[in-house]
C-alpha positions as CSV (number, residue, x, y, z in Angstrom):
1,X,-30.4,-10.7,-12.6
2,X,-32.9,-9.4,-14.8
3,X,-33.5,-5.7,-15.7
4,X,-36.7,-5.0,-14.0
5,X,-34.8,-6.3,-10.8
6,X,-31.5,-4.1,-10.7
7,X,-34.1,-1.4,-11.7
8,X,-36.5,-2.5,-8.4
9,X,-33.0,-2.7,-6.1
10,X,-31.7,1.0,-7.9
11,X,-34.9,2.7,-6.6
12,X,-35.0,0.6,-3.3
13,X,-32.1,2.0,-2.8
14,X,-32.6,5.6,-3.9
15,X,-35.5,5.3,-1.5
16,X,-33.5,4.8,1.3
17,X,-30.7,7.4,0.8
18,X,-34.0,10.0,1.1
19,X,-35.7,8.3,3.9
20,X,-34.1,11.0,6.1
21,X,-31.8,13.5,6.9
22,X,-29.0,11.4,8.0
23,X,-29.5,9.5,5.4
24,X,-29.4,12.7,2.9
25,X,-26.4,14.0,3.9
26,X,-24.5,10.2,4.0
27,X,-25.5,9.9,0.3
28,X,-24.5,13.5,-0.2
29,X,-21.2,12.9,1.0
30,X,-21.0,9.6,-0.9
31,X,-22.0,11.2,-4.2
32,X,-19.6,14.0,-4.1
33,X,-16.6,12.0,-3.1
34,X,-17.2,9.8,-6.5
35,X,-16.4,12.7,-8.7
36,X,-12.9,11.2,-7.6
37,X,-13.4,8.2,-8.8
38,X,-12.2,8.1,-12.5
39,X,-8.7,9.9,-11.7
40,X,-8.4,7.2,-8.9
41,X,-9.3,4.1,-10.8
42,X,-6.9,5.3,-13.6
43,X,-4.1,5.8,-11.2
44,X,-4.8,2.4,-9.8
45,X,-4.1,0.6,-13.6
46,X,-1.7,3.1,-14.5
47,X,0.2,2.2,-10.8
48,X,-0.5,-1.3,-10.6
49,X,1.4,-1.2,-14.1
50,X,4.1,0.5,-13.2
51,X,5.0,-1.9,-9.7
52,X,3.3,0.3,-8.1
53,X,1.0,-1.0,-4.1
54,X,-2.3,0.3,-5.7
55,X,-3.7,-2.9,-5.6
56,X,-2.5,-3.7,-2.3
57,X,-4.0,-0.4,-1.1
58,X,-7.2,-1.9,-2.6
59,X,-6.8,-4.8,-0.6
60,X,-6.2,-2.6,2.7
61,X,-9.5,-0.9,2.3
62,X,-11.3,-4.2,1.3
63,X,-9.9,-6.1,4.9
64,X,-10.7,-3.5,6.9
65,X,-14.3,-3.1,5.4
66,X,-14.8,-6.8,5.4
67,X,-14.0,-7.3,9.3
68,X,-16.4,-4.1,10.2
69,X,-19.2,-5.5,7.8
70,X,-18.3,-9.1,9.5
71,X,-19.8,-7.5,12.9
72,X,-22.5,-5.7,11.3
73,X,-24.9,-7.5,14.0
74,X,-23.0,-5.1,16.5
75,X,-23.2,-2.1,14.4
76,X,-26.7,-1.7,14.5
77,X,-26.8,-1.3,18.3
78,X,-24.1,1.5,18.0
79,X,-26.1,4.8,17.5
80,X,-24.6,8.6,17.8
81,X,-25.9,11.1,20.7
82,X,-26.8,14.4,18.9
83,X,-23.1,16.0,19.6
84,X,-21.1,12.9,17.7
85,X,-24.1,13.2,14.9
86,X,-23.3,16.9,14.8
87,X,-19.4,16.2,14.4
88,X,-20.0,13.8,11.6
89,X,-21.9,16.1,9.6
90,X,-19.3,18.9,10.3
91,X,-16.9,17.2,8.8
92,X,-18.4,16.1,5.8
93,X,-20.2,19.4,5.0
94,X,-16.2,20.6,5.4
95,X,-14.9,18.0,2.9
96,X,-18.0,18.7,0.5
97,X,-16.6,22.3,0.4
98,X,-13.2,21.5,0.0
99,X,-14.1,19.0,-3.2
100,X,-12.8,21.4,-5.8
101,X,-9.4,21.8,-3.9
102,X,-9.0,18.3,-4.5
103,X,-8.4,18.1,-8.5
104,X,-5.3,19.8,-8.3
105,X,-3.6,17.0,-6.2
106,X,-3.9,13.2,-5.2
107,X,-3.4,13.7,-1.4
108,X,-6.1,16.4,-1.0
109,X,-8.3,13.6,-2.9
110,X,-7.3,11.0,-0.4
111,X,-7.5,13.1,2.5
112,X,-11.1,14.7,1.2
113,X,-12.2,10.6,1.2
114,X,-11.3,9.9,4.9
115,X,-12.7,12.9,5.9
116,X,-15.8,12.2,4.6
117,X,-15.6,8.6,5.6
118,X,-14.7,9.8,9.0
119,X,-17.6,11.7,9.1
120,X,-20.1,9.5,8.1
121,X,-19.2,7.0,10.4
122,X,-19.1,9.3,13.6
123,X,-22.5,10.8,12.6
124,X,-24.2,7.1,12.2
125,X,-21.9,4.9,14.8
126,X,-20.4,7.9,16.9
127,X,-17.2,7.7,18.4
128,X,-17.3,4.7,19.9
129,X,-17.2,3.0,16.5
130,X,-13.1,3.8,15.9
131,X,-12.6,2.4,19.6
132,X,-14.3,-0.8,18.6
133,X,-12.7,-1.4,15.3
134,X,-9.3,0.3,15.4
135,X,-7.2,-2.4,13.4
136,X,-10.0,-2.0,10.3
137,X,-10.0,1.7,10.5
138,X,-6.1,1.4,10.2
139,X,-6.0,-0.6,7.4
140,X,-8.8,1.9,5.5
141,X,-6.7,4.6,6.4
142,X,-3.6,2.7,5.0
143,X,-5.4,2.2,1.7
144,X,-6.3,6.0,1.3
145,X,-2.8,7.1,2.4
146,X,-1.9,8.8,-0.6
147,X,1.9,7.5,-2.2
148,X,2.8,5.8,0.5
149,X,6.3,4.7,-0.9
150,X,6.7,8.7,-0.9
151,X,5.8,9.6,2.7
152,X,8.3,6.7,3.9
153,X,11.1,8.4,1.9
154,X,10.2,11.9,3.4
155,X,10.5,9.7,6.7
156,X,13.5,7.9,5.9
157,X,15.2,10.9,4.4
158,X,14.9,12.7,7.9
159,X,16.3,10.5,10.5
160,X,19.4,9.3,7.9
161,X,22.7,10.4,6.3
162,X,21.9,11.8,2.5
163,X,22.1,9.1,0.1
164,X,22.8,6.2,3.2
165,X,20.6,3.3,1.1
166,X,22.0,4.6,-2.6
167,X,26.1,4.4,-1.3
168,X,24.9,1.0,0.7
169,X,23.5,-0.4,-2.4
170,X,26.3,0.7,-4.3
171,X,29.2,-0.9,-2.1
172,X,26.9,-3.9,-2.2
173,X,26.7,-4.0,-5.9
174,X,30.4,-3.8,-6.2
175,X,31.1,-6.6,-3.8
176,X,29.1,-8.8,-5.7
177,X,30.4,-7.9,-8.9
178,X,33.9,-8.3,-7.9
179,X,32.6,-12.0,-6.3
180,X,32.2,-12.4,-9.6
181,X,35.5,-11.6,-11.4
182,X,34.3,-7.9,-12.9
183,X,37.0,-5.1,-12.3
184,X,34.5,-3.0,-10.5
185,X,35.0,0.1,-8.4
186,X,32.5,2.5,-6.7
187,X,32.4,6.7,-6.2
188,X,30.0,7.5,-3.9
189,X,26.9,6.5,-5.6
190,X,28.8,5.5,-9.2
191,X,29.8,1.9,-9.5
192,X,32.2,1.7,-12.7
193,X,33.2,-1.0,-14.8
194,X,35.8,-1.1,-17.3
195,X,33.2,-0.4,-20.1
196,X,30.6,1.6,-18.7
197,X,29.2,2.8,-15.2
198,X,26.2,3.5,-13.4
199,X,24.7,6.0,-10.8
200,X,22.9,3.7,-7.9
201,X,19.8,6.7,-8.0
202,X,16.7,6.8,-5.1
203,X,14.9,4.7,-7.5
204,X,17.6,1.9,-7.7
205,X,17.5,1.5,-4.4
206,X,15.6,-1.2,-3.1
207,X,13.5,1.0,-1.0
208,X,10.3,1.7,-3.1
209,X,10.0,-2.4,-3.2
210,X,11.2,-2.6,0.5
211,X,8.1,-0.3,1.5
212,X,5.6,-2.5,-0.7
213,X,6.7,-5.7,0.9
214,X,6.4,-4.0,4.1
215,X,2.3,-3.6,3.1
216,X,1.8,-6.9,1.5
217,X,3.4,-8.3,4.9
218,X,1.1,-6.6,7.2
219,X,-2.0,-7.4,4.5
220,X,-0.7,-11.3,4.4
221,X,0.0,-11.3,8.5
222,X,-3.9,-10.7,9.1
223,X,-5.1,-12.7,6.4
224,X,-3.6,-15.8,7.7
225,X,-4.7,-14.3,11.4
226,X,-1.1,-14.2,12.8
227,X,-0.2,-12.8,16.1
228,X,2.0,-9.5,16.0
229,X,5.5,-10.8,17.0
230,X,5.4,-13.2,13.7
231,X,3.5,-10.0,11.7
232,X,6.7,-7.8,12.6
233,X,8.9,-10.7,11.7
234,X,6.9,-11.1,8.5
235,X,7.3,-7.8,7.6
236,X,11.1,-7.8,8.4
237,X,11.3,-11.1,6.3
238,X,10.1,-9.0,3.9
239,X,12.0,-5.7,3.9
240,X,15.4,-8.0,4.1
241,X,14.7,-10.1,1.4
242,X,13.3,-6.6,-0.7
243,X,16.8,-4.9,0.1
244,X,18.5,-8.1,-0.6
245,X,17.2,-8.7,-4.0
246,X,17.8,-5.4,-5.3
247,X,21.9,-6.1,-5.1
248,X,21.8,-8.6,-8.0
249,X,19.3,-6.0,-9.9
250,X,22.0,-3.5,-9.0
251,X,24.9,-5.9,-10.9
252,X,23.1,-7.2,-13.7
253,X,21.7,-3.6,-14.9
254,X,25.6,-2.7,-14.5
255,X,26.8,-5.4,-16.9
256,X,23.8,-4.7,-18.7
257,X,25.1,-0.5,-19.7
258,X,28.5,-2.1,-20.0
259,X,28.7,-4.5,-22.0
260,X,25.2,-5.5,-23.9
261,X,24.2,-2.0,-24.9
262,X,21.6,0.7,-24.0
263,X,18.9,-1.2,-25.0
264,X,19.6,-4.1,-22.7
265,X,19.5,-2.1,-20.3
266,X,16.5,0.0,-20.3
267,X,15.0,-3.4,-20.6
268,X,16.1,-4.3,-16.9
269,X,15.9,-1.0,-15.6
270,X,12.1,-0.8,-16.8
271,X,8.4,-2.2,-16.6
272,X,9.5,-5.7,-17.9
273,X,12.5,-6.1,-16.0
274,X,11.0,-4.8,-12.6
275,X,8.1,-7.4,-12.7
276,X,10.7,-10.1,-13.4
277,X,12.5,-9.2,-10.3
278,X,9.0,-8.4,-8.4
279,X,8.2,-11.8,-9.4
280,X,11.1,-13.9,-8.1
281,X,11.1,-11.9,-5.3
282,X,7.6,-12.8,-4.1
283,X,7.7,-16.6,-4.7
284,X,10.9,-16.6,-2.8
285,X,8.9,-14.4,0.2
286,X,5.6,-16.2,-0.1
287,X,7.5,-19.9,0.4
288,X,10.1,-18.8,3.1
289,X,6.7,-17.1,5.3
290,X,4.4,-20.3,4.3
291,X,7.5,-22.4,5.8
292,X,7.9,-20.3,8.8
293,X,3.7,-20.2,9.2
294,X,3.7,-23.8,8.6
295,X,6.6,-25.0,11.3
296,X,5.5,-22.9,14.0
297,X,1.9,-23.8,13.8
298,X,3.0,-27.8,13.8
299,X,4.8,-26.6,17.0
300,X,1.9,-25.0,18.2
301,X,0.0,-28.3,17.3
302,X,2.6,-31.1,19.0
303,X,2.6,-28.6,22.6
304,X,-1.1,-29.4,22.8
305,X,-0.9,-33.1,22.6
């Protein structure tokens, strides 16, 4: 595309952000919720570095956009009455106030973004629109969630015994150690070898990974269009096999402070050995759903002939 052109499209554009009020106050919103953007795009490399879901946030937003933009033909029949218009610019007036709030934490950024989004959409669609599309709203509101891995903790932490997953983990770990001829023996959290031991923390736990296989199995579910029974079972597939992986992690980073030094172990117990793990751990989920996808949809195939 040559200059001239992106320059032609830019004030096109521009044009129509002014045409009129509605359109004003959209662009409004729009521009003041990018002031966001740098701190979020950095947490999303810095995150997706660090194992984080950021990208699988990303791809939350970008399915529940695409399926709205899919029926874009029924959009433009949807129009606001004058009270849902009034609500949507309410509410983004309220989160253009509440921008500078925002800086001082990630959530207030996130929730400052559906607020606005929120808004913008009940002021041009009404309310009608979230009736219509509610499984695309849910997956934008996914994306935004701020630290998702976080909130399930809070959740989890509520409704269980202190340290449950950490002690389970830790028995686990033992058992498989011992299955494997190593003198081990576990206190509470601590599982201790003759040379060394290990605490079995929140972040050894299995549960941070658990929660992001949870996502991608929901994400993967509706991509390959999948009715809800096999999207739970997906998502339990993936949880169990999450949970399950993280028991050999568990042994190896044991032998690891035991017996091949610190440095061996901060390998496993970091970035490198986390993606090696992450790694494995997907192709093993990816072919074990694809198989499951694959038989019950020659099932599905034979029943109608």
């Amino acid at each position: 595309m040559k200059l001239p052109t992106i320059n032609q499209s830019a004030s096109s554009l521009l044009h129509q952000s002014l045409k009129n009020t509605h359109n004003r106050i959209v662009a409004l919103g729009l521009l003041a919720s990018l002031c966001y953007f740098p701190a979020w795009l950095a947490d999303l490399v810095i995150g997706t570095l660090h194992g984080s879901a950021s990208v699988l946030m990303v791809l939350a937003i970008a399915y529940g956009v695409f399926h709205i933009r899919s029926d874009r033909r029924y959009l433009t029949k949807l129009k606001a009455d004058s009270e849902e218009r009034f609500l949507g610019y309410l509410l983004i007036g309220s989160a253009i106030l509440m921008i500078p709030f925002g800086f001082y934490a990630e959530w207030a950024q996130r929730l400052i973004w559906m607020i606005i989004l929120a808004g913008i959409a009940c002021s041009t669609w009404g309310i009608h629109f979230f009736k219509r599309y509610p499984l695309p709203v849910f997956m934008i509101v996914l994306g935004l969630f701020p630290q998702p891995t976080i909130v399930s903790k809070a959740v989890w932490e509520a409704f269980t015994p202190p340290q449950m997953l950490e002690r389970l983990m830790a028995w686990s770990g033992t058992l498989g150690l011992r299955a494997i001829g190593q003198q081990a023996e576990r206190v509470n959290t601590i599982i201790s070898l003759p040379a060394g031991s290990v605490d079995v923390a929140w972040g050894c736990s299995g549960f941070d990974m658990a929660t992001i296989m949870a996502i991608a199995s929901l994400l993967l579910g509706l991509f390959l269009k999948q009715k809800l029974p096999k999207v739970v079972l997906m998502i339990g597939i993936g949880v169990g096999l999450a949970l399950l992986a993280n028991i050999p992690r568990i042994m190896l980073m044991a032998m690891a402070e035991a017996y091949w030094g610190k440095a061996s172990f901060e390998f496993w117990h970091g970035f490198w050995g986390g993606q090696i793990f992450s790694s494995i751990l997907f192709t093993i989920y990816y072919y074990v759903v694809m198989a499951m996808v694959k038989r019950r949809s020659s099932k599905a195939v034979s029943q109608d002939y």
